[in-house]
Every structure is written in structure tokens, then in C-alpha cells.
C-alpha positions as CSV (number, residue, x, y, z in Angstrom):
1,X,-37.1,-53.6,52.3
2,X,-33.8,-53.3,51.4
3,X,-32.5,-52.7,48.1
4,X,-29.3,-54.5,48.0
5,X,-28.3,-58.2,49.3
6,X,-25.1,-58.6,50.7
7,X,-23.2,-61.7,50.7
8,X,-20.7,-62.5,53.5
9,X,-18.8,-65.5,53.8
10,X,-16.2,-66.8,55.3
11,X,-13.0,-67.0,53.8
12,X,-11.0,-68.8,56.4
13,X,-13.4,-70.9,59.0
14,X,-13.1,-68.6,62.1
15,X,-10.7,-66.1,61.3
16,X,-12.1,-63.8,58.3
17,X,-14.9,-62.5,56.3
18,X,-15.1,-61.0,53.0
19,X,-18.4,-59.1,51.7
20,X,-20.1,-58.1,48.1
21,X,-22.7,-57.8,46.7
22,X,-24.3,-61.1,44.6
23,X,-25.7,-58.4,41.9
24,X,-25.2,-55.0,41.6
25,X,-27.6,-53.9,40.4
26,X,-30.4,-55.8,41.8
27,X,-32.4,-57.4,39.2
28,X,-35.1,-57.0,41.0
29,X,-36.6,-53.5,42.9
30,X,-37.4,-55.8,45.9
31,X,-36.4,-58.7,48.1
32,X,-37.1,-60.8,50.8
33,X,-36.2,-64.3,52.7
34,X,-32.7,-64.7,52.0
35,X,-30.6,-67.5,52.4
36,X,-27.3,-69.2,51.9
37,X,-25.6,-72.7,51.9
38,X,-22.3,-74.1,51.6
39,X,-23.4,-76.5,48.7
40,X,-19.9,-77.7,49.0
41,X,-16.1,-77.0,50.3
42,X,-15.6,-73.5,48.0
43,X,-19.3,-73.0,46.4
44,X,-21.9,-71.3,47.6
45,X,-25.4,-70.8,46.7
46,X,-27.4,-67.7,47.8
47,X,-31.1,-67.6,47.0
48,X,-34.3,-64.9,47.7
49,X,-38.0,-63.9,46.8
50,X,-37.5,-60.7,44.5
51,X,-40.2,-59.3,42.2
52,X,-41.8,-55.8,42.0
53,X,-43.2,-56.1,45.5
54,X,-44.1,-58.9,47.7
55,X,-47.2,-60.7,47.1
56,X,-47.3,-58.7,43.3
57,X,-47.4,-61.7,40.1
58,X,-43.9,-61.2,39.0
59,X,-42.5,-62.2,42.2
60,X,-39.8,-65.3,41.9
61,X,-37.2,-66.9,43.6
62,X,-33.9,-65.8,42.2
63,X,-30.4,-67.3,43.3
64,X,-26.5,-66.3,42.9
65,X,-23.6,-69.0,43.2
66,X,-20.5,-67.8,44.0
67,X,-17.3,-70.8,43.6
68,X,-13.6,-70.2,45.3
């Protein structure tokens, strides 16, 4: 699994991306089942399972917003 969760989005429709990273470090040594939505023009919301391992108690779904 990878260590590190990348964000791209676009930062003109069509025409360029940028990319970082939503935490560095990674609160979490694990994660899993990404996603990300345009929650509205500008903003948007990344979520994803992270914990100790999947499956493993402390496991919880964590989430980055990112606006402009």
C-alpha cells in the first residue's frame, strides 16, 4: 500500500494539472479507497481509510479540503 496520497487536480478544465501531497507526512502508516470531489467551483474534498493496517481497530476515514 502506498505510503503517500497524492492529490491532482485540475487547475484550468482541460488544459493543466498541478500535484501535492494532501499531508506530508501521512498521519496515518497506511491507506486505502481514496477519493475526491469537487464540492464546489474552487474547493475540493479528498477523503481515505487510513489506520495502522487495514481491517486493524484504529482504522478511520480521514479527509483533506483543499479551497482555490
Amino acid at each position: 500500500m502506498t505510503k503517500f496520497l497524492l492529490l491532482l487536480a485540475a487547475a484550468l478544465p482541460l488544459s493543466a494539472q498541478t500535484a501535492e501531497f494532501v499531508a506530508d507526512p501521512m498521519p496515518t502508516p497506511s491507506c486505502h479507497a481514496s477519493t475526491i470531489v469537487e464540492v464546489r467551483p474552487g474547493e475540493l474534498l479528498a477523503a481515505w481509510f487510513g489506520g495502522a493496517a487495514e481491517g486493524r481497530p484504529d482504522v478511520a476515514i480521514w479527509s483533506a479540503r483543499r479551497v482555490d
